[in-house]
VEXKOL-453753 format. One record per residue (C-alpha): x, y negated, z negated; residue in three letters. Coordinates in steps of 0.02 Angstrom, whole numbers. Each point is the difference from the previous one (the first is absolute). Example, Ala and Ser with C-alpha at 12.3 -4.5 7.8 and 13.67 -1.06 7.14 Angstrom:
X Y Z residu
615 225 -390 ALA
69 -172 33 SER
***
This chain:
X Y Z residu
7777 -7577 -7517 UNK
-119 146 -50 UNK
140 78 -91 UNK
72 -158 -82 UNK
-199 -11 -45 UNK
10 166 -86 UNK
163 -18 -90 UNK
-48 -173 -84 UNK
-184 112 -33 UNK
95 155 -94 UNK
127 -120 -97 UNK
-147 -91 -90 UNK
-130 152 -3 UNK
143 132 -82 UNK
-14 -123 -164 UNK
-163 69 -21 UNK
-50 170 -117 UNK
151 -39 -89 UNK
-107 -96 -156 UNK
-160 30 -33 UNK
-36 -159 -69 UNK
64 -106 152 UNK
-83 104 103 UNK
-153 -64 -87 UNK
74 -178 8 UNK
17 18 192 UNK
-184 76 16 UNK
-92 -163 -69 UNK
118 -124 88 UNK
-35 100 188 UNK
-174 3 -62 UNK
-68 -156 -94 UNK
111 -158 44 UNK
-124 -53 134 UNK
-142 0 -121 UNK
114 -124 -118 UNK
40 -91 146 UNK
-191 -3 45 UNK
-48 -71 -175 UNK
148 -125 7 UNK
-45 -84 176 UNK
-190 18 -78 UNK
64 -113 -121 UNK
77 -124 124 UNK
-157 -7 91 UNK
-79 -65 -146 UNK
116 -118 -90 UNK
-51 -182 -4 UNK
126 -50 131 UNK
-93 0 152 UNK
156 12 114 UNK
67 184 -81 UNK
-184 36 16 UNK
-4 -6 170 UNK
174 72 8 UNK
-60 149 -118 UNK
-131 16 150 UNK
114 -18 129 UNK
116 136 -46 UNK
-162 119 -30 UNK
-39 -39 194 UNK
181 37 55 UNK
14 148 -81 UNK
-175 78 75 UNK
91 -61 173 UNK
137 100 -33 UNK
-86 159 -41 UNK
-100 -26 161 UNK
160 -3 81 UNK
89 142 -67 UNK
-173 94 37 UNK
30 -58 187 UNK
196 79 2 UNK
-69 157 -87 UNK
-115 36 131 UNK
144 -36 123 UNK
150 93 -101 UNK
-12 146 -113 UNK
130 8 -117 UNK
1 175 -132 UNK
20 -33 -156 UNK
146 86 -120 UNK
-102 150 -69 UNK
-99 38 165 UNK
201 42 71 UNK
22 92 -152 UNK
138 -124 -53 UNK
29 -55 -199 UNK
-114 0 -120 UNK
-185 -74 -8 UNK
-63 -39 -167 UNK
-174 -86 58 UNK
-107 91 103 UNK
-40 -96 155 UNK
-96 30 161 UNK
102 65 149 UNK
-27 -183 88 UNK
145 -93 100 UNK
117 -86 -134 UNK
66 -145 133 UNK
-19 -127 -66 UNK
-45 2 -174 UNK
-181 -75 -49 UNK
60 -17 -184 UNK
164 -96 49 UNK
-96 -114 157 UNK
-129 -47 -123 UNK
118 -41 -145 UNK
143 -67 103 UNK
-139 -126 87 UNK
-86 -67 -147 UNK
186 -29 -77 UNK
45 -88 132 UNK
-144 -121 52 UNK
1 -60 -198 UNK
172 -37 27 UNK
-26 -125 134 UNK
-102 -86 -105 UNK
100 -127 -131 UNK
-127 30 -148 UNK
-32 182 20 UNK
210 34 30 UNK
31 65 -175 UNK
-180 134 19 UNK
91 35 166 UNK
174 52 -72 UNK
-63 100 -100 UNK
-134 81 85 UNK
163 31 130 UNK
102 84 -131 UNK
-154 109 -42 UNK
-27 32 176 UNK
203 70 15 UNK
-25 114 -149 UNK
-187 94 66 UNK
124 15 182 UNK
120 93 -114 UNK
-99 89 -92 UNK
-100 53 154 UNK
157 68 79 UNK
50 77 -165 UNK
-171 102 -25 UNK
23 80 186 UNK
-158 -94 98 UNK
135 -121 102 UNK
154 -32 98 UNK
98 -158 -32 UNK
-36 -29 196 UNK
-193 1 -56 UNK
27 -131 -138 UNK
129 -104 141 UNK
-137 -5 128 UNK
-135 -58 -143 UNK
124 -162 -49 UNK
-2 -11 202 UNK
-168 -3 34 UNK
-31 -127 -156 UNK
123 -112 81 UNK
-77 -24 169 UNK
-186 -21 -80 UNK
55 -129 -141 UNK
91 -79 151 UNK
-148 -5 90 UNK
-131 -41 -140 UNK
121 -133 -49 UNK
-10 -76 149 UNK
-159 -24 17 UNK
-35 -51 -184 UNK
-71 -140 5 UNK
-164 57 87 UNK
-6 165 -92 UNK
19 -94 -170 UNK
-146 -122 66 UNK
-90 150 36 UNK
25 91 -176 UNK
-74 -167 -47 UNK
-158 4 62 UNK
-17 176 -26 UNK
33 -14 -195 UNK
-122 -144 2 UNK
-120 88 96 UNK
0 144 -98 UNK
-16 -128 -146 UNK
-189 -49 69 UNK
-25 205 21 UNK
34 22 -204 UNK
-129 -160 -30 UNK
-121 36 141 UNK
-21 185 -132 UNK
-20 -96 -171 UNK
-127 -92 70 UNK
-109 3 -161 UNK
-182 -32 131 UNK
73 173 93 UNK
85 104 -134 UNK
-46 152 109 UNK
153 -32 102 UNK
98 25 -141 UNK
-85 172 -53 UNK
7 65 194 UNK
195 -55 -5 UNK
26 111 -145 UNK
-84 148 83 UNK
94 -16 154 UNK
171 -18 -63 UNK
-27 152 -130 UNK
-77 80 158 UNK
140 -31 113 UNK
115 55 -152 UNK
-66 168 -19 UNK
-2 23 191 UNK
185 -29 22 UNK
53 78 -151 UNK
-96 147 66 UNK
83 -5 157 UNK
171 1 -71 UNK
-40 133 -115 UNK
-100 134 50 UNK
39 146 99 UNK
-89 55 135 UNK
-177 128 -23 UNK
24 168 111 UNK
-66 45 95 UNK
-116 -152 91 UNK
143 -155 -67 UNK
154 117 63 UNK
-83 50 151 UNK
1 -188 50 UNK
146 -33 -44 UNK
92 126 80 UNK
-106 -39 164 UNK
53 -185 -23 UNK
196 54 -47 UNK
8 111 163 UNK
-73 -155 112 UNK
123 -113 -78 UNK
163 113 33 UNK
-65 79 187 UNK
-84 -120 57 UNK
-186 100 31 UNK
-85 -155 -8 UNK
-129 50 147 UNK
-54 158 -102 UNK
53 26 -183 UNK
59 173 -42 UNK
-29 107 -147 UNK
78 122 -75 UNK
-99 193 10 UNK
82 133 -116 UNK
189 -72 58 UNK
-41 -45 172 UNK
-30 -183 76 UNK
-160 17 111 UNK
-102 -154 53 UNK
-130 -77 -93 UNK
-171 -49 69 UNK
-91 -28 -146 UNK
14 -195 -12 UNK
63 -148 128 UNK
174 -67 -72 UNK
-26 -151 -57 UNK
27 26 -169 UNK
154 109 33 UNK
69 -153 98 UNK
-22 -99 -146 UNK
74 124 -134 UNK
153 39 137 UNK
38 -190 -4 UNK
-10 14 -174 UNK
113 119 -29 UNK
117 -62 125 UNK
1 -146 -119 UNK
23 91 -187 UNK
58 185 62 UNK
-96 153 -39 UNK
-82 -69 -166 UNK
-154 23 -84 UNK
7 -182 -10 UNK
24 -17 180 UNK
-167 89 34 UNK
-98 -69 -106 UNK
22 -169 43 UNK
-85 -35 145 UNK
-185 75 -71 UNK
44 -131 -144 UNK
32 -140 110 UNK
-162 59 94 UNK
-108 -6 -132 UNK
75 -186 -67 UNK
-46 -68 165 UNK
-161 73 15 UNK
-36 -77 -161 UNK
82 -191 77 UNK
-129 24 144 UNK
-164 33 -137 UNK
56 -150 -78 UNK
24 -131 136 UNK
-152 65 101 UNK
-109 -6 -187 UNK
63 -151 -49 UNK
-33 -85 180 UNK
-167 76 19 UNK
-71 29 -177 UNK
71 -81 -147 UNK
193 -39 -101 UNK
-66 109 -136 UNK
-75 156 96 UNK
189 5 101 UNK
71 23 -180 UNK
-134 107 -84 UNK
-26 125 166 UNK
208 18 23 UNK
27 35 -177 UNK
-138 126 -15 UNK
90 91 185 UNK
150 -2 -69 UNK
-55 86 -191 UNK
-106 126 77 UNK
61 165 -73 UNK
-8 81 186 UNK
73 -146 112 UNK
154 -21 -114 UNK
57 161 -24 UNK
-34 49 165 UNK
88 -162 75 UNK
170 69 -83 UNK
-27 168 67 UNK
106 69 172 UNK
-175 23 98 UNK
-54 -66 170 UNK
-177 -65 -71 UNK
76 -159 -74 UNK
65 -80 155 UNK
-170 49 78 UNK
-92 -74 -159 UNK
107 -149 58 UNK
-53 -32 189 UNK
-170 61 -7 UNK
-47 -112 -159 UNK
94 -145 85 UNK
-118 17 153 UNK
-145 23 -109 UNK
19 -166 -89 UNK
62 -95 125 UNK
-179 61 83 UNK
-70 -81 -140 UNK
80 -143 22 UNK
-55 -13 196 UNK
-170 -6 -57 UNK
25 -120 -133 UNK
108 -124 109 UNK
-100 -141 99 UNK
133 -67 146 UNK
26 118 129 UNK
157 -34 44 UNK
70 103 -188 UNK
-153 117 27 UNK
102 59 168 UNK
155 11 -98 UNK
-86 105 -150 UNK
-77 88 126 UNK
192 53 90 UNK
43 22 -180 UNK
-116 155 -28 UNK
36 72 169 UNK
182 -7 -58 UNK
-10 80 -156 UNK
-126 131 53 UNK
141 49 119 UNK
139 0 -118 UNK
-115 122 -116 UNK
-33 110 162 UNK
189 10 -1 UNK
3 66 -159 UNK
-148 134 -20 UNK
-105 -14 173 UNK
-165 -18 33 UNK
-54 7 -198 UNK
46 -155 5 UNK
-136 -65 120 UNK
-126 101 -111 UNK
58 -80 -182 UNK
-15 -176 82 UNK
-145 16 137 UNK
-135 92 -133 UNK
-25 -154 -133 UNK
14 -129 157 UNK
-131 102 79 UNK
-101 15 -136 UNK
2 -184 -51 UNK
-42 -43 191 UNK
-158 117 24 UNK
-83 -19 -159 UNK
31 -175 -21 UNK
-49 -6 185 UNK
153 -105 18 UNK
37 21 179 UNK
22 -162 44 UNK
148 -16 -118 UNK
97 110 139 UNK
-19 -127 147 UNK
162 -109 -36 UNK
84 141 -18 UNK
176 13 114 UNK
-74 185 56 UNK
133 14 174 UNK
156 -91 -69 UNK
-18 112 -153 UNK
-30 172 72 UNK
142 -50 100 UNK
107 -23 -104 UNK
-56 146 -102 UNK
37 100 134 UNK
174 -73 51 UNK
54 38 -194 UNK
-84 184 19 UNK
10 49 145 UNK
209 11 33 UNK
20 109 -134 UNK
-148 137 12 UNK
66 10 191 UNK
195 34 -34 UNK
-60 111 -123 UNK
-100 94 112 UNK
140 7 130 UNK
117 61 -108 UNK
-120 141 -72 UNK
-151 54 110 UNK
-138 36 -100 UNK
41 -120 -135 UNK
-159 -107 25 UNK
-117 143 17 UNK
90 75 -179 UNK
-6 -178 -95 UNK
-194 -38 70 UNK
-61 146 -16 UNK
70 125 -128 UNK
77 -151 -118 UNK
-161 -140 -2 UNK
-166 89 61 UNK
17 201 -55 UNK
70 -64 -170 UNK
-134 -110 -33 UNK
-131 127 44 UNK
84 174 -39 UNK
97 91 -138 UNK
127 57 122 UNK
46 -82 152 UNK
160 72 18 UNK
107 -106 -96 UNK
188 25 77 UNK
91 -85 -192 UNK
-89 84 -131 UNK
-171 49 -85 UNK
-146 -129 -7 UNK
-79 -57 -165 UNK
-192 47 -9 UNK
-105 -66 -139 UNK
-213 10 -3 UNK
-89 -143 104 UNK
-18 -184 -103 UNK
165 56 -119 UNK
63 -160 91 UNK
-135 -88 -111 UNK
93 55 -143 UNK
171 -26 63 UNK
-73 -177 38 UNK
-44 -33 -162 UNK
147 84 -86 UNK
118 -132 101 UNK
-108 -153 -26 UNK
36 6 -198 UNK
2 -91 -120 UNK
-119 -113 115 UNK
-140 135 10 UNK
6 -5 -189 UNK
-26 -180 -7 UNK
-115 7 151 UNK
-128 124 -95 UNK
26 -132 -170 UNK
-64 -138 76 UNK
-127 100 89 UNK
-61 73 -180 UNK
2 -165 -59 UNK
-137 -86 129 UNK
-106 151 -35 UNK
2 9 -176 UNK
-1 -165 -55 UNK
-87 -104 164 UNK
-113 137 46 UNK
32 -45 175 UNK
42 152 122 UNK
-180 54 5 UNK
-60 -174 78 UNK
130 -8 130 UNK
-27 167 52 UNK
-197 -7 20 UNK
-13 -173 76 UNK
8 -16 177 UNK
176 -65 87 UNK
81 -8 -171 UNK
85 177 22 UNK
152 -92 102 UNK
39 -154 -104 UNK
3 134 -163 UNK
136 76 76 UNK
100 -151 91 UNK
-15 -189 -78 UNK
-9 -28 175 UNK
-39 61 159 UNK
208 -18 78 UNK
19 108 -166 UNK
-81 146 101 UNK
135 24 112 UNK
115 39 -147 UNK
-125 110 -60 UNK
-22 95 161 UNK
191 -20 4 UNK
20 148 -123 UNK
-162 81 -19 UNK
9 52 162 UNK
167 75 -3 UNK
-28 105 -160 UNK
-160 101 95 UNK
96 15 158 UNK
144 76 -89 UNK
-131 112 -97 UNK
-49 97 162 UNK
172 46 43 UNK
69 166 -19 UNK
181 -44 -23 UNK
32 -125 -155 UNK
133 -63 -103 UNK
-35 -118 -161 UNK
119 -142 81 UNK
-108 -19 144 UNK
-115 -110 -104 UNK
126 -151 -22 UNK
-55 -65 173 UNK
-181 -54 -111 UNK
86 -86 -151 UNK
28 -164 89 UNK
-194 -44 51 UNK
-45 81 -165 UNK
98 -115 -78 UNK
-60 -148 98 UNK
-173 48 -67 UNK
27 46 -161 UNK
70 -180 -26 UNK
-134 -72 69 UNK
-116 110 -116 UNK
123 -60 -159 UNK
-12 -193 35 UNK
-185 -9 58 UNK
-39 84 -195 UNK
120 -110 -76 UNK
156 115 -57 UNK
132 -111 -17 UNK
166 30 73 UNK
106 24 -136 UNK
-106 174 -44 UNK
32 36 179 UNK
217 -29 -18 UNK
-3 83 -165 UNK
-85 172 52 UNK
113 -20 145 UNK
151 -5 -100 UNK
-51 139 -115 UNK
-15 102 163 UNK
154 -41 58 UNK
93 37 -159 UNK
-89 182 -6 UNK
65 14 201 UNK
165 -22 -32 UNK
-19 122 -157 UNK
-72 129 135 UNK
155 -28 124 UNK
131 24 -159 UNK
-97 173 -27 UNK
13 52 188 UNK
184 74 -19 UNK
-68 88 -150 UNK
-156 80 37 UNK
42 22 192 UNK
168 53 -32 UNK
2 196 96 UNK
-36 -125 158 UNK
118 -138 -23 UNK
216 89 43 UNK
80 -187 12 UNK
70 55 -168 UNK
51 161 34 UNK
78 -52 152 UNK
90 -139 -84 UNK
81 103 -134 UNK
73 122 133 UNK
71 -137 95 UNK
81 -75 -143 UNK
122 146 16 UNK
1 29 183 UNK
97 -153 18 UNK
154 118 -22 UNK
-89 140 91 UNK
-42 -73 173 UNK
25 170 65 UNK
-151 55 -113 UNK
-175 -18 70 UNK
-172 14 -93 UNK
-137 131 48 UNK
-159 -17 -73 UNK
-82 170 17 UNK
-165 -68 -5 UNK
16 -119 165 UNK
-183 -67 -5 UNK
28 -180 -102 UNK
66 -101 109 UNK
68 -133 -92 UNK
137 120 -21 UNK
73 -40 162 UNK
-39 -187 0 UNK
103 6 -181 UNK
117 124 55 UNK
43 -58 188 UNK
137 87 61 UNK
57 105 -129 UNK
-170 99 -19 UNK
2 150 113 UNK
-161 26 107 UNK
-58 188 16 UNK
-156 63 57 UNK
-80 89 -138 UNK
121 157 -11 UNK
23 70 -169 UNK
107 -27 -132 UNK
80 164 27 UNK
38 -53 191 UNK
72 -178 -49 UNK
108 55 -102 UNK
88 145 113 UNK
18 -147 137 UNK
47 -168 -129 UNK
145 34 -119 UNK
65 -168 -64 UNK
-176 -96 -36 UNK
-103 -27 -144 UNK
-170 88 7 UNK
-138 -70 -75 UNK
-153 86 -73 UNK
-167 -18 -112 UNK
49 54 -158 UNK
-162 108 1 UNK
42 81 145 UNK
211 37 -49 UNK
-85 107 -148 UNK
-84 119 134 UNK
164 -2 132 UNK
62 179 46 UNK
150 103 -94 UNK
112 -68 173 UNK
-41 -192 -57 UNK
55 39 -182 UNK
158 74 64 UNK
77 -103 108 UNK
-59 -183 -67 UNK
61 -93 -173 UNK
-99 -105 -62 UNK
67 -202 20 UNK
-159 -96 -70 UNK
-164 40 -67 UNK
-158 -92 -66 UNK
-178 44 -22 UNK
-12 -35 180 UNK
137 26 102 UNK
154 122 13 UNK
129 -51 90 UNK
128 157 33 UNK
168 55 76 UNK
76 149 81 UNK
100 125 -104 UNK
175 -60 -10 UNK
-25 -194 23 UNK
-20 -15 -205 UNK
133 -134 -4 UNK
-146 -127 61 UNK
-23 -10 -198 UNK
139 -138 6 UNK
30 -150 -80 UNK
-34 -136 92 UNK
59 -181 -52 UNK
11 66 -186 UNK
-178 62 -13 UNK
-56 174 39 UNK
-135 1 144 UNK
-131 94 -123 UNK
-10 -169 -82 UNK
-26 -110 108 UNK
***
């Protein structure tokens, strides 16, 4: 079968390289018929008929079955494609990912199919069908597919449009009610008494726009984004999910420095996409999105409709939350579970039946636990100092007695617990290292014997001004309105000088204090440590945010101002992410990588050694075919490693010894990078696919 597989393969892929101009031909079809199809079932969905409607809908639903399902085999099967066994030739560059079945053809096939079954969506279906046959063709002819990849997609469509079909009837009832549900949604926004939802929805949806596109786009940071990366990676491939490893100038050693609950996360992840910047990324994203869904319920339940909106929007356009939140670091998931406990605290206190204050009260053991999992006993710290706070000077003890204090240190500890002690058992000392050296001498000293690099020291209170840095454009506003009472009401002095007033200056009311506390709090304890980096400030942009919105509506600034500076932040965000690859570009080799793999296709024997091994997002790019070494010198590598491509800084190829000159040609070079061969291997400068590699 395999060979019948490969002989149908090389009969349709040897028409390609023969014309240019059909190659191009063959290029769109592989690559853009789904996102006709998309726009043609769009327009289905939308017609006046209400049956092909639902249909239109239908065959959407069926075809996101069907990618779950060939997901499911994938994970089961692996299947190479055509240019990772070095067969025919590949004119779209594609990720080394299991070709059986074919996502393009299951997705096509399926929606072609369902619309057939339909009487007044037949005709859409034909020829969404004969579309569908052509991308399967083309697919095969641009080297990405077998025919036995494109067979297995019309397979797979079969069984789910036989199943969806079957049960129709209550699917089609169910499109229903979500169409007409989602119907109310649009009206509940243009509500002309509550036009803020319509602003917020704006701000969310560009928000959640730039974060994806972000995802999808960007390369990963060295060294702190690669570093997690390739921690993650390694988990998801060995299967170190007790205790992550890192790599340490080519060797794998253990990593103490944080629990792994983020790693668990980013393995799934990439388990999921592959080794992706996308893949990595993600889960911080999805973090911060429902850190902002738990703001808004617990605001809108315990404050008021329009603070949910106002205090979510102003999270979410904070210049240091946002960036941060599509960044490869640990701190987001924490931001996540400690902010989660923090305002479902709040919510405790403001709740009257005790029966959901014992539930809230599980609730913030639960998250507390989860963050402990994911950066220790920091966690307990960002969380316990604002409730503590709130509770002594507002003499609020009392608040604590419904409190579920033994079921949730229980379950705290069941979550905890398990973990910290395999850990131990599996590494003595490991508790001692992470306690010790990792939470309490880097808080307090400039070197506590940090095992994975070199700390960060700035002067005591520069978290002030990495507080307000990240809290823009809000600060800006902040001091506005702030200018404004003092010049034109002449009322800061009063406040100030009369007794009890100090308090209700700063808070509308007195539950506004705990937001307050919530992030003052934070910034002075971070100003007395040692060790500091600017991202460990997004934990306090959530209660800022709360009270900053509470600041905005008591003086009257209306909501649209608020979703307007928002968006204008937002826009210059995504501006900043576009200029990443640019600016950061000595610290980002996806690229470099990516060109040399273009050609090693037809070089599998060829591996890549980069000769400066210390960004690590090299390996997580590279996988396999990037050779790990422990620090020996150019000179050395190349003595031992004949057929590889060696990659330098260009700044440091221009100081190489007389030796390197000699017995390397040069394959690639840009301001950057050098990528280089061994004397007598010049026929590398091939063509490949009718282009030369230089240009691509």
């Amino acid at each position: 079968m395999e060979q019948l597989n490969t002989y149908l393969f090389r009969a349709v892929n040897s028409l390609s390289g023969q014309i240019t101009f059909l190659d191009k031909i063959m290029i769109f079809t592989a690559s853009y018929i789904p996102y006709i199809v998309i726009a043609v079932v769009l327009y289905v969905c939308f017609r006046k008929k209400s049956s092909s409607g639902e249909w239109g809908s239908l065959a959407f639903f069926c075809a996101s079955v069907g990618i779950f399902c060939n997901t499911l085999i994938k994970f089961i099967y692996f299947h190479p494609r055509p240019f990772m066994e070095n067969i025919g030739y590949n004119l779209i560059e594609h990720a080394s990912t299991s070709s059986f079945p074919s996502d393009h053809g299951t997705f096509l096939f399926t929606i072609s199919l369902m619309l057939l079954l339909n009487k007044e969506t037949r005709i859409t279906g034909l020829w969404i069908f004969l579309l569908s046959m052509l991308c399967a063709f083309a697919r095969i002819y641009c080297g990405v597919h077998y025919p036995f990849d494109m067979l297995g997609a019309i397979l797979v469509s079969c069984c789910v449009c036989g199943i969806v079909f079957y049960f129709r009837i209550v699917l089609l009832a169910v499109i229903k009610e979500v169409k007409y549900q989602i119907f109310l949604f649009f009206k509940y926004l243009n509500d002309p008494v509550f036009k803020y939802r319509k602003y917020s929805f704006v701000v969310y949806t560009a928000g959640l726009l730039i974060w994806f596109l972000t995802a999808l786009y960007l390369p990963l940071v060295d060294p702190s984004e690669g570093r997690y990366a390739l921690i993650a990676d390694h988990m998801a491939k060995h299967g170190s999910y007790i205790i992550p490893y890192i790599m340490d100038n080519g060797i794998w050693i253990p990593f103490m420095g944080k629990p792994p609950l983020y790693f668990w996360c980013a393995a799934l992840s990439i388990k999921l996409f592959g080794p992706t910047h996308f893949a990595v990324r993600i889960p911080n994203i999805l973090a911060s999105v429902l850190l902002l869904v738990v703001m808004f319920a617990v605001m809108k339940k315990y404050k008021e409709e329009k603070a949910a909106y106002a205090s979510t929007v102003i999270t979410m356009s904070s210049g240091l939350f946002f960036i941060v939140s599509a960044c490869v670091l640990v701190d987001v998931m924490l931001t996540f579970f400690t902010m989660s406990a923090f305002f479902l605290f709040y919510a405790f206190l403001m709740e009257k039946k005790r029966k959901f204050k014992i539930i809230l009260s599980l609730g913030v053991s639960f998250f507390l636990a989860l963050a402990f999992l994911t950066k220790g006993p920091v966690a307990l710290v960002l969380f316990g100092l604002p409730v503590f706070l709130w509770i002594l000077l507002g003499r609020k003890w009392s608040s604590l007695k419904n409190y579920s204090w033994i079921p949730g240190i229980s379950l705290f500890c069941l979550i905890v617990f398990p973990w910290f002690i395999a850990a131990e058992n599996m590494h003595p000392g490991f508790i001692n290292y992470f306690f010790v050296n990792e939470n309490i001498r880097r808080f307090i000293s400039a070197d506590y014997g940090d095992r994975y690099g070199t700390g960060h020291i700035y002067p005591h209170g520069m978290s002030v001004l990495f507080f307000l840095a990240g809290a823009e454009p809000w600060g800006v506003l902040l001091l506005v309105v702030y200018g404004y009472k003092l010049l034109v009401f002449k009322n800061i002095i009063y406040p100030l000088s009369s007794k009890g007033k100090l308090k209700n200056y700063f808070a509308p009311d007195k539950k506004s204090l705990f937001f307050l506390y919530g992030f003052v709090s934070v910034v002075i304890f971070w100003g007395f440590a040692k060790q500091l980096q600017f991202y460990y400030l997004i934990t306090v942009i959530p209660p800022f945010s709360v009270w900053c919105t509470l600041f905005f509506l008591e003086n009257k600034i209306k909501t649209k101002v608020i979703s307007l500076l928002a968006l204008v932040a937002l826009g210059v965000y995504g501006i900043i992410f576009l200029l990443i690859p640019i600016v950061a570009e000595n610290k980002i080799p996806y690229e470099i990588i990516r060109k040399i793999k273009n050609i090693q296709g037809e070089l599998k024997e060829y591996s890549i050694i980069f000769i400066d091994n210390r960004q690590p997002s090299v390996f997580y790019y590279g996988g396999k075919a990037v050779i790990q070494h422990h620090g020996q010198t150019f000179q050395q590598l190349l003595r031992k490693w004949r057929n590889c491509f060696y990659v330098i800084k260009t700044k440091d190829y221009k100081n190489c010894s007389m030796f390197i000159f000699c017995n390397t040609n040069i394959l690639f070079e840009d301001k950057n990078w050098t990528v280089l061969v061994s004397v007598g291997q010049e026929n590398l400068r091939i063509r490949r696919n009718g282009s030369n590699f230089l240009d691509n």
